[in-house]
C-alpha positions in Angstrom: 11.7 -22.7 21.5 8.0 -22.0 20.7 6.5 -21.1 17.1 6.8 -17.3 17.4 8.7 -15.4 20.5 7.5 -12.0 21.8 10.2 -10.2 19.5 8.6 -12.3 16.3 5.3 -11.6 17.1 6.3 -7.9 17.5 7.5 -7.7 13.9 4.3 -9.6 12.5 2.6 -6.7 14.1 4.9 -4.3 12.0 4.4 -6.3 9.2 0.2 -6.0 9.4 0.7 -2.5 10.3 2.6 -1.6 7.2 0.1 -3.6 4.6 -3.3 -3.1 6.5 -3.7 0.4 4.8 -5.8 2.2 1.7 -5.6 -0.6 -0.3 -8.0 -2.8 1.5 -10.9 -0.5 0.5 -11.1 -1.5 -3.0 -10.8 -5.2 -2.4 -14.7 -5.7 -2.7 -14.4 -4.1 -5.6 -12.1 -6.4 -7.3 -15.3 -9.0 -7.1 -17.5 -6.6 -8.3 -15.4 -5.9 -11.5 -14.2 -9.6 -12.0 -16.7 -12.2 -9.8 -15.9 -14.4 -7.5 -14.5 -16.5 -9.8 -11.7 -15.3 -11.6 -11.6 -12.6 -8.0 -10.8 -15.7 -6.3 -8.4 -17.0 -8.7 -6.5 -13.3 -8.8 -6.6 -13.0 -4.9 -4.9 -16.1 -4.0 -2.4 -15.8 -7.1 -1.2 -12.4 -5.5 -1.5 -13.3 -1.9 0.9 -16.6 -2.7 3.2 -14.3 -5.1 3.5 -11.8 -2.3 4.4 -14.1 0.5 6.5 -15.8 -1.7 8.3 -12.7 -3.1 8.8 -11.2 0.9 10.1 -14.4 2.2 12.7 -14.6 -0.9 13.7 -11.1 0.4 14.2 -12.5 4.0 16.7 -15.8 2.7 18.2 -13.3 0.4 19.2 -11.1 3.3 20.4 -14.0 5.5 22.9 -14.5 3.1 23.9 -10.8 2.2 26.4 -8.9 4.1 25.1 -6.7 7.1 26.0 -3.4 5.7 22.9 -4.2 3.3 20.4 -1.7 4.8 17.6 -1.0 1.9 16.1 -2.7 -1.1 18.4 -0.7 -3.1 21.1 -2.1 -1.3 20.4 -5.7 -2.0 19.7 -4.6 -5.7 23.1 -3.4 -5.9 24.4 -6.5 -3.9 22.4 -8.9 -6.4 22.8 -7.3 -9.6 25.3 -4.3 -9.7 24.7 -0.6 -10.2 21.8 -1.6 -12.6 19.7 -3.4 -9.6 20.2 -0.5 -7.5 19.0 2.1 -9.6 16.0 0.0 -11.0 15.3 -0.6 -7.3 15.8 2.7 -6.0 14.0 4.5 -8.7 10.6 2.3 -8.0 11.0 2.8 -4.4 11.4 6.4 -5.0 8.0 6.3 -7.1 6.4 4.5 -5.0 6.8 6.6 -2.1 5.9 9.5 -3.8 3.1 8.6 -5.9 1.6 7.4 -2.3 1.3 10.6 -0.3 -0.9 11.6 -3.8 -3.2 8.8 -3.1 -3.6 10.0 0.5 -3.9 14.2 -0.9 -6.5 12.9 -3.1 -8.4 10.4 -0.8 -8.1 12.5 2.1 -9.6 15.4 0.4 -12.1 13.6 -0.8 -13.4 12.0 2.9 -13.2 16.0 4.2 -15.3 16.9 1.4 -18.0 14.4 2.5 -17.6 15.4 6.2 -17.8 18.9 5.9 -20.4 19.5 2.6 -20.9 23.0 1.9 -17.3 24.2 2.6 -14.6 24.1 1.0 -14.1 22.0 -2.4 -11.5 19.4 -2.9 -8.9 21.5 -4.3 -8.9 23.6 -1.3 -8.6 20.8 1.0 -5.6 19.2 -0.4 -3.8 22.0 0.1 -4.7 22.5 3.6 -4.0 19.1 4.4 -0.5 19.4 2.7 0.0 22.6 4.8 -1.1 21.1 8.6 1.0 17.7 7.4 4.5 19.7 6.6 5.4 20.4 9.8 5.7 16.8 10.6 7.2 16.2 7.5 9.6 18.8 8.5 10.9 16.3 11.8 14.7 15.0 10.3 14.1 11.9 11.1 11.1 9.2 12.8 13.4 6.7 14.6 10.3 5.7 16.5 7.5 5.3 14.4 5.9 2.1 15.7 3.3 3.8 17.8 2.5 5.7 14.6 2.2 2.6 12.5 -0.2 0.7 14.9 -2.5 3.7 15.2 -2.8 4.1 11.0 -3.7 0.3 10.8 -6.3 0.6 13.7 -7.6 3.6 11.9 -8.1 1.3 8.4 -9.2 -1.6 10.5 -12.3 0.1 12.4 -13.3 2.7 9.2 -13.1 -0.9 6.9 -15.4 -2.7 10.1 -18.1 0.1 10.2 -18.3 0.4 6.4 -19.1 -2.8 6.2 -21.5 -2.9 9.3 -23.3 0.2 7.4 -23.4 -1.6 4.2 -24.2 -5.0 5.0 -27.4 -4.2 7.5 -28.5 -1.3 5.3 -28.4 -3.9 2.5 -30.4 -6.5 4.3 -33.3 -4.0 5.4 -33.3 -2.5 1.5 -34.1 -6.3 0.0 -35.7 -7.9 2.6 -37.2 -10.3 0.2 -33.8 -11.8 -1.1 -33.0 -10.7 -4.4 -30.3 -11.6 -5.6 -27.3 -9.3 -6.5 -26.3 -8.9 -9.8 -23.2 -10.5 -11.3 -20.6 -8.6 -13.4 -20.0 -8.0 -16.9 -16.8 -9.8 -17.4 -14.2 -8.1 -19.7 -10.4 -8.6 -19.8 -9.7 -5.7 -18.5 -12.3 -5.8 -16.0 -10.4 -8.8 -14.8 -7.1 -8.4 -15.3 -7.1 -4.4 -13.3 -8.1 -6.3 -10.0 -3.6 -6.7 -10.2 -3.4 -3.2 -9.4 -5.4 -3.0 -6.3 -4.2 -6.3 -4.7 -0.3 -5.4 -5.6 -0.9 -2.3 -3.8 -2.6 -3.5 -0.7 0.0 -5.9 -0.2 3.0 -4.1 -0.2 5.1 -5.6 2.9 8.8 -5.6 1.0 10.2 -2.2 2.0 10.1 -2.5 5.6 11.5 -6.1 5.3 15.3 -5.0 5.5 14.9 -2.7 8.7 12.6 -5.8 10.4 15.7 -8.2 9.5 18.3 -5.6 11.0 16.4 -4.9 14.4 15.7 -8.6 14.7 17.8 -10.5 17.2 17.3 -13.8 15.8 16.8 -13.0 12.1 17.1 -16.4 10.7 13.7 -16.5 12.0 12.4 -14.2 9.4 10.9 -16.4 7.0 8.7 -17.8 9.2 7.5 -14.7 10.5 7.4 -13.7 6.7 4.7 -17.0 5.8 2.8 -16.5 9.1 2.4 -12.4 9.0 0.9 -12.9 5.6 -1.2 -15.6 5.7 -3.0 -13.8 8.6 -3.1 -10.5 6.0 -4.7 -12.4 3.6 -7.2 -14.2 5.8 -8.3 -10.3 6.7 -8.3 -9.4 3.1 -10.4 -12.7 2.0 -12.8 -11.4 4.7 -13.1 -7.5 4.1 -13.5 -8.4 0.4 -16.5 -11.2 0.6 -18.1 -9.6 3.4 -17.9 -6.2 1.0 -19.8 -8.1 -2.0 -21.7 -10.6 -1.0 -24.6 -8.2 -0.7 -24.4 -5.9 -3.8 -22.6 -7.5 -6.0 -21.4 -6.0 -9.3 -23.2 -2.7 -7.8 -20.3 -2.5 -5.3 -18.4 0.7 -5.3 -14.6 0.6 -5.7 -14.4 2.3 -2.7 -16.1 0.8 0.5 -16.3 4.6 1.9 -18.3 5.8 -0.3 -21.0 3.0 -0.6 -22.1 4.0 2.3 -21.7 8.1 2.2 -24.1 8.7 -0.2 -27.7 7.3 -1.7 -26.5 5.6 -4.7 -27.1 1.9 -3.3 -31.0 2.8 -2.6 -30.2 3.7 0.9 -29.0 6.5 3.7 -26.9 5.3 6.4 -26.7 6.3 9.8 -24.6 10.1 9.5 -22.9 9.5 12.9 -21.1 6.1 11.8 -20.1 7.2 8.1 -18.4 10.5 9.9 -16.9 8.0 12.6 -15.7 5.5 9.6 -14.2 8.4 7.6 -12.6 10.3 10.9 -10.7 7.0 11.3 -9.5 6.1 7.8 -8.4 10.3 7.9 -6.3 9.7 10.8 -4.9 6.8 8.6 -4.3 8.7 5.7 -2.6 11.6 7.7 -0.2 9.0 9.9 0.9 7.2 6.6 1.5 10.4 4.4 4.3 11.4 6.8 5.7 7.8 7.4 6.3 6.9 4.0 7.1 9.9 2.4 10.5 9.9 4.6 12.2 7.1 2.5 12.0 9.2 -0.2 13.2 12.4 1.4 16.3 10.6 2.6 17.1 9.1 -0.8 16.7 12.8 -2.2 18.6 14.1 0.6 21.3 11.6 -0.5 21.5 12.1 -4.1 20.4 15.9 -4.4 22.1 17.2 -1.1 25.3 14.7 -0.2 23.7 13.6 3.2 23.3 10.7 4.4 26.4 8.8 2.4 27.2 5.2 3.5 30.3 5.1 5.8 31.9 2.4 7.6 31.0 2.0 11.0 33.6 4.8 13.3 35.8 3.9 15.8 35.0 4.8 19.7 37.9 4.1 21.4 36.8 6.0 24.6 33.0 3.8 25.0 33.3 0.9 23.7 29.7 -1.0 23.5 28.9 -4.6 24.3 27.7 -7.0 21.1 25.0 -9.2 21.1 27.0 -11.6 22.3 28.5 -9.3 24.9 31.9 -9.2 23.7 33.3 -5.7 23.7 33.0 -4.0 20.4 34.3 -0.4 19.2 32.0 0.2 16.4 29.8 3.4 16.7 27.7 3.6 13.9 26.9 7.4 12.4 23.7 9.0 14.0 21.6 10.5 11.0 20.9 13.3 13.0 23.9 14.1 12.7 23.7 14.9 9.2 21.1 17.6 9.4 23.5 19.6 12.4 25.5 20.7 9.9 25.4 24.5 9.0 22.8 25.4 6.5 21.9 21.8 5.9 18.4 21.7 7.7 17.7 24.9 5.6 18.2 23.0 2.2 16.6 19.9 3.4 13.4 22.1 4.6 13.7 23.6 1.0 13.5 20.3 -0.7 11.1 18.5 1.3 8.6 21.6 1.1 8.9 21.4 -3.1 8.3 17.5 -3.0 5.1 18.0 -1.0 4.3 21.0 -3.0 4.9 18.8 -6.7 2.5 16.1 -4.6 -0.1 18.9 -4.5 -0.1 19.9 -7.7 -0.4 16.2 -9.1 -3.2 15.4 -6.6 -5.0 19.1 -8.4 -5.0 16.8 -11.3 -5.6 13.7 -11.0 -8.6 14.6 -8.2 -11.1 12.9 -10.1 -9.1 9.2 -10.7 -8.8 8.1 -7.5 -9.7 4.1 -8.2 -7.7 4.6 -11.4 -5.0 5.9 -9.0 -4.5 3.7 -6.8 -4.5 0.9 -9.4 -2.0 2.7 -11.3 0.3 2.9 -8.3 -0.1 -0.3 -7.1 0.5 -1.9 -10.9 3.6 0.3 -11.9 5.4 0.8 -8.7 4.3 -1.5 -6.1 4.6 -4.5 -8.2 7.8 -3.9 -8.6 9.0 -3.2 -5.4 8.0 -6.0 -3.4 7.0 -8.8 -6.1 9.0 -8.7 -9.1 12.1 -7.5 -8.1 12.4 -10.0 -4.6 11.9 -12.9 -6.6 14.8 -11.7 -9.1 17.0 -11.0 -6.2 16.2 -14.4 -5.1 16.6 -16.4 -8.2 19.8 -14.6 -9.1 21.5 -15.4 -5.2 20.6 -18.7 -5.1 19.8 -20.3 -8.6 22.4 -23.2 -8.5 20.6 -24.5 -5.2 17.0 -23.9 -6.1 15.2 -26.9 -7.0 13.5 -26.8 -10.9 9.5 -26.8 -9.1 10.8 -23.5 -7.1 12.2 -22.1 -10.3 9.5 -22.9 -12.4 7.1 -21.2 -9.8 9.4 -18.2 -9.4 9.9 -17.7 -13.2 5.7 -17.7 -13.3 5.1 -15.2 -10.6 7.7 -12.9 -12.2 6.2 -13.3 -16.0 2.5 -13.1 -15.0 3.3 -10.0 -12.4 5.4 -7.9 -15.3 2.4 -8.9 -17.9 -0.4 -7.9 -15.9 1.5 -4.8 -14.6 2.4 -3.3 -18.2 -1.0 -3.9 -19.1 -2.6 -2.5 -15.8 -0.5 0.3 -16.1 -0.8 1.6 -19.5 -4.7 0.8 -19.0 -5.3 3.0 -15.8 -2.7 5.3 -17.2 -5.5 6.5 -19.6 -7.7 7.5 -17.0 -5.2 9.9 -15.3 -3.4 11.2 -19.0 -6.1 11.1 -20.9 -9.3 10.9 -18.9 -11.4 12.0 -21.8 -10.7 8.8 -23.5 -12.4 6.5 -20.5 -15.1 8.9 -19.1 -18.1 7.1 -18.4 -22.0 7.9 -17.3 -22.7 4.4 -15.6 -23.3 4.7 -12.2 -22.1 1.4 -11.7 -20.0 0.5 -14.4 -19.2 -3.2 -13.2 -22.5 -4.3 -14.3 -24.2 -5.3 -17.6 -26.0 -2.4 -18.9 -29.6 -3.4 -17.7 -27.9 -3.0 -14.3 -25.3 0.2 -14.5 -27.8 3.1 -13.6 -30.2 2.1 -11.1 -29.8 -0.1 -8.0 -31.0 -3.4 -8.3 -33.3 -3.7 -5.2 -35.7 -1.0 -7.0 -38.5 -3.8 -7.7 -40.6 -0.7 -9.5 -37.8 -0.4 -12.4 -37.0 -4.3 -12.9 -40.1 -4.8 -12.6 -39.1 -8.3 -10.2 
């Protein structure tokens, strides 16, 4: 049997398709704000917690029954009503506070690739209007082909943003001065959490990978070597980001290269080409992961979708994987929406979620780093790295050695730490932005360095 079969290798694609998103353009940031130090020390804290917390989802779903279909599922199976709704509720949050990041980011790229047109207000709500239609599909049983073009999208806009940045870089300090290091602060530090916990964010898909798996005792090592090939793409993206700006690095790697502030003007054709691809990004994933969240809705607000026993065909009875003859037929979820007057109140519902989305995005326009972090500290984290490791330490405590414990015990206290604190500090930006506003262009850096770019000799005076 070799390492990884077609079929494993097929759902490490899914997995790198799912992570490889939005959250790898602020990964240079995180060294700009915290230095390649402590970066470091954060980076491979989170990539081992989030390997760790996915593969405890995988042995915790070996051992759960197979009518276990969703995180909230194995919350419910691990811990009772109470698991479910805590797991429910952040997956719920998560997938909604998602599609925001994309309104706001995608506005935001348009607004750069079409100056002098419309502002960003106006183009969120466009881009919620040409997106509802596919919103408006009942379900996306096949959304694979979907998932592979958003991750290409992120994976050439992150390679030409760093091509623009590092050669523009080079030809702006040809005489090798050397970048500036950050101003280290806690918080500085400590917000890198937010970014990382949402780039990483692998957990949610795990259960339908484990289902659709023939051999799903396999998982785990799928699991380890899915994300330690993430992480070696994320190690990259982020060094190759900083190495030539340092504390001057943007927290978005877009829009280092879409405007002047770095001392230099990049090359208009490849900042529209990067953008174009990380739109197509944004607009594939808005759709994808908004329909977890619709379902669940659909579930709780509109009785559809309830959790039945597998039916009874007498008349076409299937083969098994095994090929023995079996007589379960298991409910088509189309089948819900066929009902009279239900794809009328589903429409209804889905249109006010996207329209509440809108209306957020109006908002909080202005805080997308501070957005992102927020999502990826108060809901992400949750989702796929506190809440696994529970799950696993509650199934199999009597069996886990006292070094495993210990290490579990630390990823869950240090994640729930650093995510109150993230939290309730990015919180401030978006609720009470007056509070944090700040005039430094680059506000990484110590304050000889936070308005001008340091390869202008004429103001340092080098």
């Amino acid at each position: 049997m070799p390492f990884l079969t077609i079929e494993d290798l097929k759902c490490c694609f899914s997995l790198f398709c799912c992570v490889c998103g939005v959250g790898s353009l602020g990964l240079a940031g995180n060294y700009a704000s915290a230095g390649y130090a402590w970066a470091t020390v954060a980076f491979f804290f989170m990539a081992g917690a989030n390997t760790y917390a996915t593969w405890c989802l995988t042995k915790v779903l070996l051992v759960a029954p197979k009518t276990i279909f969703t995180l909230g599922d194995v919350g419910d199976w691990c811990m009772g009503k109470v698991g479910r709704y805590v797991a429910t509720i952040a997956q719920c949050l998560l997938c909604t506070l998602m599609p925001i990041v994309f309104l706001v980011l995608g506005s935001s790229l348009l607004v750069v690739l079409f100056p002098d047109s419309f502002g960003q207000i106006t183009w969120i709500v466009l881009m919620a209007i040409t997106l509802l239609p596919v919103c408006l599909i009942p379900t996306m049983k096949e959304g694979s082909g979907m998932a592979a073009a958003g991750c290409l999208g992120t994976i050439v806009a992150d390679a030409i943003a760093l091509a623009l940045l590092i050669s523009n870089m080079k030809d702006q300090n040809p005489t090798g001065i050397t970048p500036p290091s950050p101003d280290l602060t806690f918080k500085g530090v400590t917000t890198v959490f937010g970014n990382l916990a949402l780039a990483y964010g692998a957990c949610i898909i795990v259960p339908s990978l484990h289902h659709e798996h023939s051999e799903p005792e396999r998982m785990p090592r799928m699991i380890l070597f899915a994300l330690t090939v993430i992480s070696v793409f994320f190690f990259l993206v982020s060094i190759l980001g900083v190495f030539s700006t340092g504390c001057q690095t943007p927290g978005n790697l877009l829009f280092a290269v879409s405007s002047t502030t770095l001392g230099f003007t990049a090359s208009r054709g490849w900042v529209i080409l990067a953008f174009l691809f990380m739109q197509l990004h944004v607009t594939i994933a808005f759709s994808v992961i908004f329909f977890p969240v619709f379902q669940i809705l659909e579930r709780l607000l509109l009785g559809l979708h309830k959790i039945q026993e597998p039916q009874i065909d007498i008349e076409t009875p299937a083969l098994d994987s095994v090929g023995n003859l079996s007589k379960e037929k298991h409910p088509e979820p189309l089948d819900d929406y066929a009902a009279p007057g239900a794809y009328t109140k589903v429409s209804i519902l889905r249109i006010a979620m996207i329209a509440v989305c809108v209306v957020v995005a109006v908002i909080w326009k202005d805080h997308l780093s501070a957005l992102m972090d927020f999502v990826g500290a108060s809901t992400s984290s949750i989702c796929n790295m506190i809440l696994p490791i529970l799950f696993y330490l509650k199934t199999f405590w009597p069996t886990v050695g006292l070094p495993e414990k210990i290490m579990g015990i630390v990823f869950v206290a240090v994640s729930c730490f650093l995510a109150v604190y993230v939290s309730i500090q990015t919180g401030k930006a978006l609720f009470t932005p007056s509070s944090v506003e700040s005039n430094a262009v680059f506000p990484y850096c110590a304050e000889k360095f936070q308005m001008v770019v340091f390869t202008n000799t004429s103001h340092y005076k080098y």
